[in-house]
VOBA-872769 format. One record per residue: residue in three letters; y, z, x of N, C-alpha, C in turn. Coordinates in steps of 0.02 Angstrom, whole numbers, plus 50000, padded with zeros to 5 digits. Layout:
# residues N
AlaYZXYZXYZX...
***
This chain:
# residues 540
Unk495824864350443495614871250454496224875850454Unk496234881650399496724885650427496964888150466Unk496464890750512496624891850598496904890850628Unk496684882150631496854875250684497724875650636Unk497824874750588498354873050568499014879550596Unk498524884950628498894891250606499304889850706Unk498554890850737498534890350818498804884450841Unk498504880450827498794873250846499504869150816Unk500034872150826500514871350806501104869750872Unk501364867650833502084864150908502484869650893Unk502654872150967503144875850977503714876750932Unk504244880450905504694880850886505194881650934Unk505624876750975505944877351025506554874550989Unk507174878651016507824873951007507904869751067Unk508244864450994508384856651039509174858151077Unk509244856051104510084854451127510454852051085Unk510334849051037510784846351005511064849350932Unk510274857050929510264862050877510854866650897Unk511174869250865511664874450854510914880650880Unk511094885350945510884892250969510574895750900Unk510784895550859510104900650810509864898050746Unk509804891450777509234885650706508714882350760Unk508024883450721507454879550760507154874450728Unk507124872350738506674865550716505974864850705Unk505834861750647505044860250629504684854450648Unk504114854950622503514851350657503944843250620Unk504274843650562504534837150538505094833250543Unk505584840650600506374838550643506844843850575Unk506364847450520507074851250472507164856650512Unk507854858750504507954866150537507614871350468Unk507334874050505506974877050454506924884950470Unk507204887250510507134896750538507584895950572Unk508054901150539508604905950585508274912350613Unk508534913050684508314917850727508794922750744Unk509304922650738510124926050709509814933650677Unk509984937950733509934945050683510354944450617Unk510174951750565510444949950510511214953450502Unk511284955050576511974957650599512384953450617Unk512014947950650512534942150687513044939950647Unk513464935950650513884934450591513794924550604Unk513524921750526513534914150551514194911850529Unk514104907450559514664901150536514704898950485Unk515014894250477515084888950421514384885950424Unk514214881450462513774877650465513114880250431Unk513074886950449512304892550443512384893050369Unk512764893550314512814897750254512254896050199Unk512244888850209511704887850184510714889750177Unk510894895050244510084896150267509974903950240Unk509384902750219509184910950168508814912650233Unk508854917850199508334922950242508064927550171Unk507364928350194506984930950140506604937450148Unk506584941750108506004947850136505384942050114Unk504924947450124504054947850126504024945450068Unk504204948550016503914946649950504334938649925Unk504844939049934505204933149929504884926249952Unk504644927450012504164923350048503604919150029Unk503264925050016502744925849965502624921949909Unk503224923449879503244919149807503574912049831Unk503924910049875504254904649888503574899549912Unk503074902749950502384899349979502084895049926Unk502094898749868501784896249791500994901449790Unk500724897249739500274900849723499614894949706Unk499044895449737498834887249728497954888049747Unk498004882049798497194880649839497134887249874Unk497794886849937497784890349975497474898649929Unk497614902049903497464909149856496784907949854Unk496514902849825495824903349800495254903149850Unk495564897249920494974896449972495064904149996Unk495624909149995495554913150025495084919749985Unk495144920649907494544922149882493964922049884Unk493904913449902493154913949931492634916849973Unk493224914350031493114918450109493074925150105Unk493614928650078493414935950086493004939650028Unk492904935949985492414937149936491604937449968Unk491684932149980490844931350036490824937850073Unk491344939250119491254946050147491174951450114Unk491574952750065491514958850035490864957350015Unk490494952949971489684952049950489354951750003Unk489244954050076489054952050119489074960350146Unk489434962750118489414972150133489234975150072Unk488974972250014488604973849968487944973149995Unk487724967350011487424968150031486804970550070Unk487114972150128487064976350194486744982850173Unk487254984850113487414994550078486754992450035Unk486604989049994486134992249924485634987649955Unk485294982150003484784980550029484364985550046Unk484474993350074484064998850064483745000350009Unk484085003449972484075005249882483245000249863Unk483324993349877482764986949867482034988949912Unk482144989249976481534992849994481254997349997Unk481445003149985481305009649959480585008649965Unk480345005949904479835006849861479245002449897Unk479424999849939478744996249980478884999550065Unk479294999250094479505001750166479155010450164Unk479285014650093479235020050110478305021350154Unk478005017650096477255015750136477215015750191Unk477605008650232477465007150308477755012350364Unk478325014550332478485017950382478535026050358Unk478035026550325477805034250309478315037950287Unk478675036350245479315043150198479155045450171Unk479405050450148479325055950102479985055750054Unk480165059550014480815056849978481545060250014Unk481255064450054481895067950097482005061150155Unk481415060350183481725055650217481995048050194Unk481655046550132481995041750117482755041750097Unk483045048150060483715050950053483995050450133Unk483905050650178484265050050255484465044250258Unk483725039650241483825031650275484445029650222Unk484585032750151485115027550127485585029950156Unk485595036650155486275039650171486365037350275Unk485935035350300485885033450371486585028450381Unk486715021250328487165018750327487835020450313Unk487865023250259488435027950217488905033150284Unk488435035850342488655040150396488845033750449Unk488815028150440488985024550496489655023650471Unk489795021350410490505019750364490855023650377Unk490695031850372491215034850377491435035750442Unk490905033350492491295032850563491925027550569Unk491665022450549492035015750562492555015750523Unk492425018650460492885017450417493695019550453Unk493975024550457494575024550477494425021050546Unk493825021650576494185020050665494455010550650Unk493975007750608494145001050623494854998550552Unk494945004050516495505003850491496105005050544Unk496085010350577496865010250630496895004650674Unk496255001550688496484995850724496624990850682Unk496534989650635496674983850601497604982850575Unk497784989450586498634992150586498724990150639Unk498124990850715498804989450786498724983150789Unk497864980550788497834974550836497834969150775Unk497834968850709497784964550664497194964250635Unk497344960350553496884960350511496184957150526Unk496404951950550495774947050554495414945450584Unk495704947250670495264950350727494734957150733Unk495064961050680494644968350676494014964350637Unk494014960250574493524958950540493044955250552Unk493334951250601492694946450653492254950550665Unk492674957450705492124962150781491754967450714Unk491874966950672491604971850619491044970650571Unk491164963150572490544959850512490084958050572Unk490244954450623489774953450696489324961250685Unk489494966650707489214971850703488894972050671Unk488944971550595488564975850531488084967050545Unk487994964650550487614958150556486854958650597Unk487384957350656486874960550722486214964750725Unk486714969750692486214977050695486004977750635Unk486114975950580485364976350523485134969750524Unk485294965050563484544958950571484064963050610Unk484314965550669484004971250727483554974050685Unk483704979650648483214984150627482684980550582Unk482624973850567482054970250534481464971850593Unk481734972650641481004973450695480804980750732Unk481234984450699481324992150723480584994150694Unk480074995550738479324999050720479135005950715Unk479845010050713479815015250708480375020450651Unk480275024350600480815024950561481265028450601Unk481335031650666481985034550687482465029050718Unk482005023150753482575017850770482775012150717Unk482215013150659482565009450610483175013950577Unk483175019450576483835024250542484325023350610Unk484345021750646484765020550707485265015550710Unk484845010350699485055003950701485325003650612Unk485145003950575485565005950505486125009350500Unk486295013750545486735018350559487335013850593Unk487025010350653487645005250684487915000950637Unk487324996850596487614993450551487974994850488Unk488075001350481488455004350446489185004150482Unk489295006750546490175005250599490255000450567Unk489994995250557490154990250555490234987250453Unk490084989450427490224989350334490974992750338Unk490864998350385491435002050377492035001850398Unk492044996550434492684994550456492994988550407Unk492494983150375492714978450342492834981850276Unk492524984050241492754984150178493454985250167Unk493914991650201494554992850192494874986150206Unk494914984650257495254979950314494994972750259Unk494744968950224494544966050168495394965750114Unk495094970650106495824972450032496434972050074Unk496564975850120497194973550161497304968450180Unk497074964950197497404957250228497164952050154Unk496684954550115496974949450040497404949049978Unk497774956550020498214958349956498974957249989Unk498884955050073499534953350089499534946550102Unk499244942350051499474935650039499644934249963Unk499474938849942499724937949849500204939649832Unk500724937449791501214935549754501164944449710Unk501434946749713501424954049663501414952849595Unk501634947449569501394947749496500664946249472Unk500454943849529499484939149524499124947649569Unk499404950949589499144953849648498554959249619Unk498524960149560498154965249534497324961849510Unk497384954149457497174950249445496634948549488Unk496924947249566496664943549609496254949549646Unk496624956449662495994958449676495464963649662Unk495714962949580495084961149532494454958449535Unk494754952049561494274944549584494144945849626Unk494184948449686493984949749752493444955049747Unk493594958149716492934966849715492434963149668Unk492444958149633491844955649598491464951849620Unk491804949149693491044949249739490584953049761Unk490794959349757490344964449772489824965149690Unk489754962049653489324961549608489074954449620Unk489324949849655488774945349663488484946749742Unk488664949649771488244953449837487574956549793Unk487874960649758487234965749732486664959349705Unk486844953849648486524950449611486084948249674Unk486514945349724486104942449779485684946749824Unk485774952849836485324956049872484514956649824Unk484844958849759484294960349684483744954449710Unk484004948449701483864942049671483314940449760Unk483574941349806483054939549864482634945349864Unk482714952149843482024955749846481534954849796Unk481664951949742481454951849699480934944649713Unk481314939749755480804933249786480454933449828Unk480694938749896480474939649945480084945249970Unk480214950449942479774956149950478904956849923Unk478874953949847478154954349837477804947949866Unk478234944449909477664939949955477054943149992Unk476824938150039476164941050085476564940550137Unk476414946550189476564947450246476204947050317Unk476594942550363476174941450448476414944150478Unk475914943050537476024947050595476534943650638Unk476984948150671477354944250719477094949150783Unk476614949350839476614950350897476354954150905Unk476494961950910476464969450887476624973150834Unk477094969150787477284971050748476964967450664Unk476864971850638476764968750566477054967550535Unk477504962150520478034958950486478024958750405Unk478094963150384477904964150306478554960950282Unk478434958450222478834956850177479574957350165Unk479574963750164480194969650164480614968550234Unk480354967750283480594965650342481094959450350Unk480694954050316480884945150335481744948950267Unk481594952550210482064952550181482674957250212Unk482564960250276483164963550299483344958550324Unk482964952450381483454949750404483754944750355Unk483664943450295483884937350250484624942650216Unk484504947950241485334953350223485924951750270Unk485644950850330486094950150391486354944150380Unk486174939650368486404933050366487304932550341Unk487444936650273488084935050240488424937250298Unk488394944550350488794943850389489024941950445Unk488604937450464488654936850512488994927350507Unk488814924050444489364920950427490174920050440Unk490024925350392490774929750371491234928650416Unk490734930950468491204934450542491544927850559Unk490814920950585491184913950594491434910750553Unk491764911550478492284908650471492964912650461Unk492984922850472493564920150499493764919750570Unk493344916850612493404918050658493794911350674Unk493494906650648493644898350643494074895750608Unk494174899250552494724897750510495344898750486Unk495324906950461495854911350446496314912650474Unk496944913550466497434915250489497534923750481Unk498054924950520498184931650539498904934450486Unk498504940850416499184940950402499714941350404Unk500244937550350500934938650374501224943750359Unk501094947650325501424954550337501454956650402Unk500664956350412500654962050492500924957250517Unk500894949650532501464949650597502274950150572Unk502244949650523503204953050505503184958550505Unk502664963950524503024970550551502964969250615Unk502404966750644502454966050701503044962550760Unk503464959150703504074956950737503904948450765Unk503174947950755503064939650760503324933950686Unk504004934850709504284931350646504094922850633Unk503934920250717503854911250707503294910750682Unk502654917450700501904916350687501944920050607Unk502354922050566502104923350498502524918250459Unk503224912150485503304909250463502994903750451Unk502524900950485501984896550493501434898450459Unk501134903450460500544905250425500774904650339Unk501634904850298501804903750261501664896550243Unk502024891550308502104884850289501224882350282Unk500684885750311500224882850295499964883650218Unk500134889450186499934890750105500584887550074Unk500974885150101501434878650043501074874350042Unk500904871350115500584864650124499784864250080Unk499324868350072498894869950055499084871549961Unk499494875649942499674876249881500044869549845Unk500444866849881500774861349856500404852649872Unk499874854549888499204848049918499434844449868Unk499754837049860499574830549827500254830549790Unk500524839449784501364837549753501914834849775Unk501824833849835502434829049852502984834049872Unk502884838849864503444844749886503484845649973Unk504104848550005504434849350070504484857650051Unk504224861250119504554867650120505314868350105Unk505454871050067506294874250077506304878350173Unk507124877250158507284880850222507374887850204Unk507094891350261507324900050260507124903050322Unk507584910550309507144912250362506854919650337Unk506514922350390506494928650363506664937550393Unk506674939450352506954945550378506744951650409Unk506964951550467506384958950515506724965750498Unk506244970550517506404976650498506574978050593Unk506994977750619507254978150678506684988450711Unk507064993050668506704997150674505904999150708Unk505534993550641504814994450666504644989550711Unk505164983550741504934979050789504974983350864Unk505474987950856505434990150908505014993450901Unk504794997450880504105002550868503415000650905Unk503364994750882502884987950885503074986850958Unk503364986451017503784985251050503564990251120Unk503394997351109503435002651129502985003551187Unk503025004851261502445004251306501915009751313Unk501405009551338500875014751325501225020451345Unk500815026851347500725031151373500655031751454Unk501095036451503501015036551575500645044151591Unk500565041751641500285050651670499515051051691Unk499025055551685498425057151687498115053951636Unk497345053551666496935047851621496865054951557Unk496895059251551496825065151520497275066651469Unk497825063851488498425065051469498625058251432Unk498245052551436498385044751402498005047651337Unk497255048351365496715048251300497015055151245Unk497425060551275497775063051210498195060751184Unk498715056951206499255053851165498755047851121Unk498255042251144497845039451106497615043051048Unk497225047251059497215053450993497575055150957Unk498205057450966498605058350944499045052850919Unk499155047150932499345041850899498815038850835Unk498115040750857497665036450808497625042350736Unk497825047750751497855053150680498595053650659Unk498975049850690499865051050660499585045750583Unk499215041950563499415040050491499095044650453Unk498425050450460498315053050424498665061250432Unk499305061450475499655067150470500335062150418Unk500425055550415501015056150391500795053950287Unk500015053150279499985052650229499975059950176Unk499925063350212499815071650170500365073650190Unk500965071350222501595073550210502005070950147Unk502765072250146503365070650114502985067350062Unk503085059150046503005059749956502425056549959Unk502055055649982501245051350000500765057449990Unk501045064149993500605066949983500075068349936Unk500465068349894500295072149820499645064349792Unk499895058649810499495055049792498935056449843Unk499005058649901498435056849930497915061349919Unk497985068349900497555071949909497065070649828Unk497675067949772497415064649716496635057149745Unk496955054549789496495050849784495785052549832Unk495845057949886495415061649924494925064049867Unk495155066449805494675071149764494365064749722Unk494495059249692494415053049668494155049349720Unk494045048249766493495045349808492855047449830Unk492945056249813492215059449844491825060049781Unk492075061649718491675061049661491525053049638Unk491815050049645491455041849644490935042349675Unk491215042449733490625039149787490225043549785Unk490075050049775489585054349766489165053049691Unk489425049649648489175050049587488895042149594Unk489135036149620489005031849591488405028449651Unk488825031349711488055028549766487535035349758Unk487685041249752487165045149743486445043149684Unk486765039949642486215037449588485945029149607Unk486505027449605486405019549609485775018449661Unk485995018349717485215017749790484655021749766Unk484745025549700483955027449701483875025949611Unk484165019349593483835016649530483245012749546Unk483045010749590482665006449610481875011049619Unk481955015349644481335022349638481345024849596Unk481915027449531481875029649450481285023849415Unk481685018749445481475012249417480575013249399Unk480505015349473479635013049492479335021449439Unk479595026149435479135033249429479305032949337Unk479955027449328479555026149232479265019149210Unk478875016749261478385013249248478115012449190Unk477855019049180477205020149121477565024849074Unk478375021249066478395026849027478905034349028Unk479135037148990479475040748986480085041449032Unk480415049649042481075049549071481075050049148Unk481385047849199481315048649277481205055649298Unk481545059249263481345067349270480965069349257Unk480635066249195479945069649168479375069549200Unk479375061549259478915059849284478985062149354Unk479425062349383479685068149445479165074849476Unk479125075749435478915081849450477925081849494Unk477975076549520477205075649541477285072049607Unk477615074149637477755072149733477145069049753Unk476745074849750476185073349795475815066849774Unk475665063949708475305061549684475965055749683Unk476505052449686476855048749678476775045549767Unk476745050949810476635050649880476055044149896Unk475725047349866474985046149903474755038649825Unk475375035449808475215030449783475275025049811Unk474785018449799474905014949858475435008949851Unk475765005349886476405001049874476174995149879Unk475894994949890475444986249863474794986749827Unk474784981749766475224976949775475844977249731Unk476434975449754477054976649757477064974449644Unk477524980349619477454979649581478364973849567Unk478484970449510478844964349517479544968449462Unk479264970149413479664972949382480124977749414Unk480224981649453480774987249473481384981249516Unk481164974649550481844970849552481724966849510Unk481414965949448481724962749395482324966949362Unk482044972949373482664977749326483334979749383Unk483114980049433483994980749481484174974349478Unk483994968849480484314959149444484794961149379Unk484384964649331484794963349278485314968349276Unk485094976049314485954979149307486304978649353Unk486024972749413486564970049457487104967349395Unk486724962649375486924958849325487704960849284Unk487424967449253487904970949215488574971649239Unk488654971049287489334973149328489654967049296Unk489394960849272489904952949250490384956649186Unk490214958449128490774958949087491424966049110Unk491224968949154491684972849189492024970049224Unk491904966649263492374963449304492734955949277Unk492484953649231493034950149176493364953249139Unk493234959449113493934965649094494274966649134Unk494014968249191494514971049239495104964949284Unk494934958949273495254951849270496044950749245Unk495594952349198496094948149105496614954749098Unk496444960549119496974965849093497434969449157Unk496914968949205497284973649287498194970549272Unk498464965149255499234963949282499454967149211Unk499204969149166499474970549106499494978849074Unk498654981449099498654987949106499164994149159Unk498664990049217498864993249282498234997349294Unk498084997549360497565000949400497325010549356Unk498135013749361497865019849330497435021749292Unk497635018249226497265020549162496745016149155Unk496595010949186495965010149192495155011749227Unk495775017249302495485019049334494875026349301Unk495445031349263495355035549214495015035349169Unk494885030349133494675028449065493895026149095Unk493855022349161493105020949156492695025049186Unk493075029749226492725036749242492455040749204Unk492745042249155492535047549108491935045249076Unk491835038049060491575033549013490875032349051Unk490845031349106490425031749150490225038349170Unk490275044849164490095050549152489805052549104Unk490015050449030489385052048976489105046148981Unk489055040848994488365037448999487755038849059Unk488045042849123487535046049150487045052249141Unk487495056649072487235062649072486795061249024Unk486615055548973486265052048942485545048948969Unk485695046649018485115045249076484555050749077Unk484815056349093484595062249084484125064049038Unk484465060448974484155061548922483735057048866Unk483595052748908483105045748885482335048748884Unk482035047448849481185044948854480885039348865Unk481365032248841480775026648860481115024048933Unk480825018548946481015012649003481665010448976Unk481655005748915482075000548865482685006848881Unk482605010648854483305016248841483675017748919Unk483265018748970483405021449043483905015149058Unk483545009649062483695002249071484484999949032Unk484555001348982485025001248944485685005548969Unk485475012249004485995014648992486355017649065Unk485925012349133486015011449167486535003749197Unk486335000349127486704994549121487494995449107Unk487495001049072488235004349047488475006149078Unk488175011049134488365015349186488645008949260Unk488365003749262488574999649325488994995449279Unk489214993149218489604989449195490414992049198Unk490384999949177490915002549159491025004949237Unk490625007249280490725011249335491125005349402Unk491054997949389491394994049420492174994349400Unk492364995649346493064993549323493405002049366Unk493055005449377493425010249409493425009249481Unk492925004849510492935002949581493444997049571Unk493634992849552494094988849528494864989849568Unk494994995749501495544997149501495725001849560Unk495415005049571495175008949644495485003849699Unk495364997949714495314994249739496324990849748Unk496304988749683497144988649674497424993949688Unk497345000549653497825006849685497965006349765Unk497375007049791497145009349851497785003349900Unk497624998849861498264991449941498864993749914Unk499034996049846499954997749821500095003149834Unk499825008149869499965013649873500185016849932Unk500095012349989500445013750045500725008250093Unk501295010150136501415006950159500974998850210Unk501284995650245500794990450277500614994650341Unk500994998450371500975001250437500375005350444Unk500005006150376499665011650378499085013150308Unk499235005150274498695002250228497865003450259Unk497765000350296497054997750319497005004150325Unk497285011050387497265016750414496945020550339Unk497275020050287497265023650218496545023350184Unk496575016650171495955014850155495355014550200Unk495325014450251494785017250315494555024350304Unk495465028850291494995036650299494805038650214Unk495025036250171494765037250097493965035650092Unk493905028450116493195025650128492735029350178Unk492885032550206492645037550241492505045650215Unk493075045450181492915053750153492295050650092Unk492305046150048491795044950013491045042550036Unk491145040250121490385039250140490105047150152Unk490575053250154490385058850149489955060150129Unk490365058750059490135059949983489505056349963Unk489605050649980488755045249978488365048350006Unk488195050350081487845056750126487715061250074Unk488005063950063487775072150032487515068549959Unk487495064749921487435061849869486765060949873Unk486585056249910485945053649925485495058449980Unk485485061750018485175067850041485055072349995Unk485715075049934485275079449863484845075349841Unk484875069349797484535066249781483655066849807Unk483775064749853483035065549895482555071249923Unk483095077349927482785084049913482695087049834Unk483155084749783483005088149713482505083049658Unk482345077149697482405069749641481695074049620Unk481205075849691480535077749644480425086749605Unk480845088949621480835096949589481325096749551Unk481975095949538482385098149499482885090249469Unk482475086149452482925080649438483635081249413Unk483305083549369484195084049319484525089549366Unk484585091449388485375093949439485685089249473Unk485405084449504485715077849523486065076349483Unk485765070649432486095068649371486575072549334Unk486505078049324487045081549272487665082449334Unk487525085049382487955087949444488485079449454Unk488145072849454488585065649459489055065749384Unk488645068549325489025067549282489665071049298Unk489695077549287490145080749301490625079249357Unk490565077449423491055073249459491525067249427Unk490945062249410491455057949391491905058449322Unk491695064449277492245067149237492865070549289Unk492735074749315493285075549354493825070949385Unk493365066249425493775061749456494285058549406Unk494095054549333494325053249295494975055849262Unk494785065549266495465068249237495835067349291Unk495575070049366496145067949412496595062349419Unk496175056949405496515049849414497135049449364Unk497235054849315498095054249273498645056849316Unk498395059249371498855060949412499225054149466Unk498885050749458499075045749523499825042249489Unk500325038949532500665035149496500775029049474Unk501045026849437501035019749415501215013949465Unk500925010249481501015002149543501024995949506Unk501074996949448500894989649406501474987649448Unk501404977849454501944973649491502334977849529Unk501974980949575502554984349620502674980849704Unk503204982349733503104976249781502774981949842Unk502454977349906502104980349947502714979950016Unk502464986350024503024991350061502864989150153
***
């Protein structure tokens, strides 16, 4: 178990017979100097490296260890896919039971999307103080918990309630995800890999598609007081990935080594190293090399620093005020200019791509018989008062297959991320994904809608992709997770207001939606030439 290998470890104590700043390993090699990088060694010492982060990194290898850890946090990230587009799936039978209208169904998606942007930075700054992998336990537990919960919520204000909590909880993992899997990769694989990592969030989607599509047009029992419809048994079969998630890393994972090499826990990130040799080098016959590694003295003391004294009044402002110092120091000095670049590139995504996406599944159902989603729009009342059983099969046959679509995107985005680089791919699939929505617009059959929705989630992943790589190279570790918390947040904004138009214009004015997403994610696209280049860059 990685864990056990990580926790359960023998002390690093000097022997008596060790020279004062060499410690000894679990196998008797001196293997870590503890010697500031001021001290001056001896003769004896000259032989012992000391390594930065990245040095480290690459000295660990590259192997088992990389891939079991793909897995693991792959599951999670598909496990907050999940969670997010498992709404989008019931729409079209729930709106019945629990009496919506299309405004309120626009709330219930956007209900989650407002929990993200809560969580999103809050459980990003903790994942900077208290660590990566502890924040993601208490975060997937959450989003778990509370949308199994709302499978039994008999009312739509405590089912939008309980959707809402389980949103804190999406919103703290997703950032905190990319941060602690991009500080175990090697910078030349680092783009590649989490590439590979965001393409679980297309087999989340396949898997959410794929159980409504089994589970929803079943027959539904009674459980007690409650009528346990269909749609129900499939929220709680959503909860399940996270609450997984949570127990293995709770059981398994180790705690990154970055954060504890800022944190100044130099014996606990040298160990969490020796376990991805031992794990990477399985069956080769290879011995760690000796080294040690190198602290940033500066931020250990930082790390170091005792609370706040005084009035309970006077703690909870310096708390405040400590938990907004990373988003005062990212819109300063030279972080700025990128950041406000990527502030305007996160709200037109996420406004363009969850604003449509959670309501293909209801486009889906109103061109049934035929023609364009707009054309058929325009008859509320009579779309209202249609009845939802029996459950028609086709609308998740068709979110299956443009789950689907996201596969040759994210094998582009694979094979080229270490060779392109994040920018211009970020750019290029924005725009590209902008005229294939304003097209949407302009379909008449099913076959054509279907088609060019397939384009729109194929191409519209390679910009969540690269999104994804920018987003971990672009700022420091002190203040990674913090970054990506409040970005992911300004775009659950954007999802909110996305999906609330949606649901007020979908039956009077369709095409303002649609044309209004096109136009964003052209924007975002030209913006994205502004960002700067991170190809193989090392993490700060």
């Amino acid at each position: 178990m990685l864990r056990h290998d990580v926790e359960a470890r023998e002390p690093l104590i000097t022997r008596e017979h060790l020279k004062p700043n060499e410690l000894e390993s679990d196998e008797g090699e001196i293997i870590f100097d503890r010697s500031s990088s001021n001290h001056p060694r001896d003769a004896g010492e000259s032989s012992q490296r000391r390594l930065t982060y990245e040095e480290a990194v690459e000295e660990a290898g590259f192997g088992l260890f990389h891939w079991l850890l793909l897995v693991v946090c792959g599951w999670a990230n598909a496990s907050d896919a999940v969670e997010i587009l498992c709404v989008s799936f019931l729409l079209p039978t729930a709106r019945c039971d629990l009496l919506l209208s299309s405004s309120d169904m626009g709330l219930l998606t956007a209900s989650i999307f407002l929990g993200m942007m809560v969580g999103g930075y809050m459980w990003g700054y903790l994942a900077d103080q208290k660590g990566r992998c502890r924040i993601l336990v208490v975060s997937l537990t959450v989003n778990g918990v509370f949308g199994g919960l709302a499978s039994v919520a008999p009312w739509f204000w405590l089912f939008l309630l309980l959707r809402f909590i389980s949103g804190i909880g999406v919103g703290g993992s997703i950032p905190v995800i990319f941060s602690y899997f991009s500080e175990f990769m090697p910078r030349r694989r680092r783009g590649a890999m989490i590439s590979a990592l965001a393409t679980f969030w297309m087999a989340g989607n396949i898997l959410a598609a794929g159980l409504a599509w089994l589970v929803i047009p079943r027959a539904h029992f009674s459980l007690g007081f409650l009528d346990f419809k269909s749609w129900r048994l499939f929220v709680v079969l959503c909860s399940v990935p996270s609450l997984t998630s949570a127990l293995v890393f709770r059981l398994l994972m180790p705690e990154s080594p970055k954060f504890l090499l800022e944190a100044g826990q130099e014996k606990e990130a040298l160990h969490v190293f020796k376990v991805m040799f031992k794990l990477n080098m399985w069956g080769k016959g290879k011995s760690l090399p000796e080294f040690g590694l190198c602290i940033n003295s500066k931020k250990r003391s930082e790390q170091e620093e005792t609370g706040p004294h005084g009035s309970q009044r006077e703690r909870l402002c310096c708390i405040v005020k400590k938990a907004m110092m990373p988003i005062k120091q990212m819109f300063n000095g030279s972080l700025r200019s990128r950041s406000f670049v990527l502030l305007i590139i996160f709200y037109c995504i996420s406004f363009g791509y969850y604003g449509l996406w959670m309501w293909f599944p209801e486009l889906f159902k109103r061109i049934e018989d035929g023609g364009s989603p707009c054309a058929n729009a325009s008859l509320p009342s009579l779309l209202h008062n249609q009845s939802c059983y029996p459950v028609k099969t086709a609308v998740y046959m068709e979110g299956f297959i443009v789950a689907a679509s996201n596969l040759p995107g994210n094998i582009f985005t694979i094979l080229i991320m270490d060779t392109t680089g994040g920018k211009a791919l970020l750019a290029v699939s924005l725009m590209v994904s902008s005229v294939s929505v304003f097209f949407i617009y302009l379909v008449q059959t099913k076959a054509q809608s279907l088609l060019l929705s397939c384009i729109f989630s194929g191409v519209s992943v390679i910009a969540w992709n690269s999104l994804d790589v920018l987003g971990t190279e672009l700022y420091p570790t002190q203040m990674r997770s913090s970054a990506l918390g409040f970005f992911t947040g300004v775009g659950r904004v954007a999802a909110i207001m996305g999906n609330i138009g949606f649901g007020m214009l979908v039956d009077t004015n369709c095409a303002v939606p649609i044309l209004l997403v096109s136009a964003l994610l052209l924007t975002g696209g030209l913006v994205a030439l502004l960002l700067p280049q991170t190809k193989h860059s090392e993490l700060t």
